[in-house]
N, C-alpha and C positions, 0 to 999 in steps of 0.2 A: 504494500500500500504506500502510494506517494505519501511523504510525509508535508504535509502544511505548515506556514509559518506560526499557526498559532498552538500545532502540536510542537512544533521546537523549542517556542517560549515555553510552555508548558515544562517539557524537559529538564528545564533549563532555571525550572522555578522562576522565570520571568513574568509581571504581570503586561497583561497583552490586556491595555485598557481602551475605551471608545477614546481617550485624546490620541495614544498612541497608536490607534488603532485609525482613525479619522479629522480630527480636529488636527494632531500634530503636519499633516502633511498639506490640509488646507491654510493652515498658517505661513508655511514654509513657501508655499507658489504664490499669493498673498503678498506676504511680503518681500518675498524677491524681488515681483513683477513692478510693487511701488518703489522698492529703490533702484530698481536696472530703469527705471524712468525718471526719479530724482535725479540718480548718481551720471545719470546720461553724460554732463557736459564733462564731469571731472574726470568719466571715466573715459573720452574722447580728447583731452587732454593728457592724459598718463600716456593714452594710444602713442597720439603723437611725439613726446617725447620719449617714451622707450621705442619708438621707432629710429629717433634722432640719435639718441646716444649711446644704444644697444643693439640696434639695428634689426633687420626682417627674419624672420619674422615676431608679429610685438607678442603675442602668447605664446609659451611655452606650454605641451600637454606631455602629460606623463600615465602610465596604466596605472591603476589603484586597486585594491579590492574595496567593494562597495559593500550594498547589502545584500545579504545572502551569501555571502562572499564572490558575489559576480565582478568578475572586472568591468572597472570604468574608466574614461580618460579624466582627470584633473586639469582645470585652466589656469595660470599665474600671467601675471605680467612677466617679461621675462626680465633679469636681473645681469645676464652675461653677454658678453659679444659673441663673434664667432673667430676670433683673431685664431690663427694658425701660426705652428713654425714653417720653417722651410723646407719642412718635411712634407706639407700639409698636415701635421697632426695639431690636433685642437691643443692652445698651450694652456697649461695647470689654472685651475677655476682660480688662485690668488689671482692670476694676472689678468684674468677676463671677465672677473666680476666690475662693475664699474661704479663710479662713486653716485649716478643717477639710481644705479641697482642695488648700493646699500643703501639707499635712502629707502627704496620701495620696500627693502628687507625689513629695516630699523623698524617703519612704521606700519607694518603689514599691509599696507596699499597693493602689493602684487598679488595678495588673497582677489583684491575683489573682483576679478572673474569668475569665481566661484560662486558667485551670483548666479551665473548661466549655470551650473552644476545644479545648485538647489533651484532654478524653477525648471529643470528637466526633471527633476526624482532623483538626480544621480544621491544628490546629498539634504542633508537636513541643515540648517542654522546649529543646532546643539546635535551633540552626539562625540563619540569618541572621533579622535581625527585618523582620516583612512592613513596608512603607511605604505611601505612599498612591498611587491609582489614579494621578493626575496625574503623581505622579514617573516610576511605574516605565515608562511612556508615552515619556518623553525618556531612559530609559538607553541608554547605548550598546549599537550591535549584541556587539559581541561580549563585552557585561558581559550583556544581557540574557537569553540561555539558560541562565544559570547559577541562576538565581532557580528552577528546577524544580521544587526539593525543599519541604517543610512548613516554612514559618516557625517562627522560634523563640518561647519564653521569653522566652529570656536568648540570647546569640552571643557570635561573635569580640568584636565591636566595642564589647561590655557591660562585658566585663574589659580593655583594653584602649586605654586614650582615652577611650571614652564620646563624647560631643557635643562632643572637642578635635579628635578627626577629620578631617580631610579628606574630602569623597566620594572622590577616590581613594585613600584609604587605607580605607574603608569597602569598596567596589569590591576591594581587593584583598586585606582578612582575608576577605570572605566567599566569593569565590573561592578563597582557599585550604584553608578551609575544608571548602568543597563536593567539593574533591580528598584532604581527610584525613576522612571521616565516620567515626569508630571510636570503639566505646568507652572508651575509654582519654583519650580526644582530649574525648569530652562530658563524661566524671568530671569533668577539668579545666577547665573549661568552669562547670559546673556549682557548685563549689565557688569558686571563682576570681568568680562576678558577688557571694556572698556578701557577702566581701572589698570590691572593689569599692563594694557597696552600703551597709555600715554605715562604709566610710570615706570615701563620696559621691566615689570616685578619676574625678576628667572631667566633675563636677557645675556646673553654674553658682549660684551664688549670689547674685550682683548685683545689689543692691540700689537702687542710687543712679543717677542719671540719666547721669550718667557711670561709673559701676563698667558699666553696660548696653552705653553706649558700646566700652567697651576688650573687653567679651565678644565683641560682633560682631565686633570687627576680629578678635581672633585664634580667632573659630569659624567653624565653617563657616556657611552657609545651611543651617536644618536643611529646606527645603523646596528639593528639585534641581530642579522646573521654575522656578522664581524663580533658584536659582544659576544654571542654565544662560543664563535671558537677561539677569540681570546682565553675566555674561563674553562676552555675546555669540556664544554657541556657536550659540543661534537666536535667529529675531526675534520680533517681536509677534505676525505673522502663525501662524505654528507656535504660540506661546505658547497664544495662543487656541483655535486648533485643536486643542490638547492638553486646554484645559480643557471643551473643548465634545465630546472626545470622552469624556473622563473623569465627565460629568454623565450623559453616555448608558449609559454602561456600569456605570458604579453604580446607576440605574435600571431594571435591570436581568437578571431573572432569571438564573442559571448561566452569569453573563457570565464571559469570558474575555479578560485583556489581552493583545491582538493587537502585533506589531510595525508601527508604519507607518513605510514608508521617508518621507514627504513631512515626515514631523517631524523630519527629521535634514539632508533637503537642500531648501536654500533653493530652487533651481532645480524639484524636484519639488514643492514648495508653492505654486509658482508658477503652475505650469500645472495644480494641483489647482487654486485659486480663479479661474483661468481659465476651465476646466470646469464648476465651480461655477455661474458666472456667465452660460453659457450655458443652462442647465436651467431648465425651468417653476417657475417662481412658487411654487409649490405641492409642490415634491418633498421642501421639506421636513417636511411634512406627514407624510410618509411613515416618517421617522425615529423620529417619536415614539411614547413609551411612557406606557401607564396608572397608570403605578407610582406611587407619591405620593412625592418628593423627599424622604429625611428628615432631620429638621431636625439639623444636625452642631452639637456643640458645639466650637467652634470654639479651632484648637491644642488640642486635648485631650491629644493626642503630644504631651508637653514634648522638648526637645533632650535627653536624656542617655541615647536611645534609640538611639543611632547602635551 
């Protein structure tokens, strides 16, 4: 029997209420549609200048997992040039981020094309904020049902720490979260990333090669599949296999991010590359997609997105 969204929450002890169930997404299309018509001139404004000093094209999209855990694309203003060496390879994001594109970082202004996210469905205004294909791939099993619902905006983890976070303290406002969905609960939510935003509360600044330094140590990794094999949760083997599933699945039509047990246990990653390795020459062949890989600007997610 197909399972339904409302037997998941179910599962999952979630309540599956008439706001979140109705009222939350009629609010969401609501008020997008009023401020993608307020926000018109400034946001034809930003167009134009991240066209000027960051050049074409002015949005950046990137794959997400959404709800359901179906992949979606994410909209930013984009933040980086496209400057190449003389190799043609794109040179390291310090050098090609631009100081029109820390400003759009500093003040979350490259967020607001995600406007067009939430009045398609992709996203909600509140809700945990989507990550990337690669991470949500290594969450844990019983952190990762809980990703169901529409990404946010803004979240728990917006007002709250920011990118001083923990992934287990990320893990555990947006689980709890997912247990409190009310409106009452987003007003604050809501008003609370404001706050937050104009007094940069969990922002990193760090300027200096060492100011860099002391940030890392006491933030987290804002990328979990790089956490997780730092601490040695998995190895290289899984690493890999994370990122080569996460390339296929972004390539991807209406792709959907599946649980694989062999990325959590060493022992069944074993005997997947075991298997692997007995199969024709050629099976991988079989794997691939037409899609044309596209081109990410790379960290475009700054850390204060936790």
């Amino acid at each position: 029997m197909k399972k339904t969204k409302n037997n998941a929450y179910k599962e999952l002890n979630l309540t599956y209420s008439f706001y979140s169930r109705f009222l939350k997404r009629f609010f969401d299309f609501l008020l997008s549609f009023l401020m993608l018509i307020i926000l018109s001139p400034i946001l034809l404004i930003l167009s134009l200048l991240t066209l000027i000093f960051n050049g074409a094209p002015v949005f950046y999209k990137q794959a997400r997992p959404g709800k359901n855990h179906k992949v979606f694309h994410i909209y930013k203003f984009r933040s980086m040039n496209n400057k190449k060496d003389k190799d043609g390879n794109l040179l390291p994001d310090a050098e090609r981020i631009t100081k029109f594109g820390k400003f759009l970082r500093k003040s979350s202004l490259d967020e607001l094309p995600q406007l067009f996210n939430i009045l398609k469905g992709d996203m909600s205004f509140i809700g945990p904020r989507p990550r990337l294909v690669k991470d949500m791939l290594f969450y844990p099993e019983d952190v990762y049902p809980y990703y169901i619902g529409r990404p946010g905006l803004t979240g728990p983890t917006q007002t709250t720490g920011r990118n001083q976070n923990t992934w287990e303290q990320v893990f555990e406002k947006d689980i709890e979260y997912m247990h409190h969905v009310t409106f009452w609960n987003d007003i604050k939510i809501f008003f609370k990333t404001f706050t937050s935003v104009f007094t940069s509360t969990g922002q990193s600044h760090a300027e200096t090669e060492e100011d860099k330094k002391k940030e890392q140590v006491k933030e987290q990794e804002y990328y979990y599949a790089d956490y997780v094999l730092r601490i040695e949760k998995i190895n290289k083997d899984q690493y890999d296999r994370g990122m080569e599933l996460s390339k296929q699945i972004t390539s991807t039509k209406k792709a959907k991010v599946e649980f694989y047990p062999e990325l959590h246990d060493a022992e069944l990653m074993k005997k997947f590359l075991e298997n692997q390795n007995t199969e024709p020459a050629n099976a991988e062949a079989e794997t691939e997609t037409s899609a044309e890989p596209e081109v990410a600007e790379a960290n475009a997610d700054k850390p204060e997105e936790n």
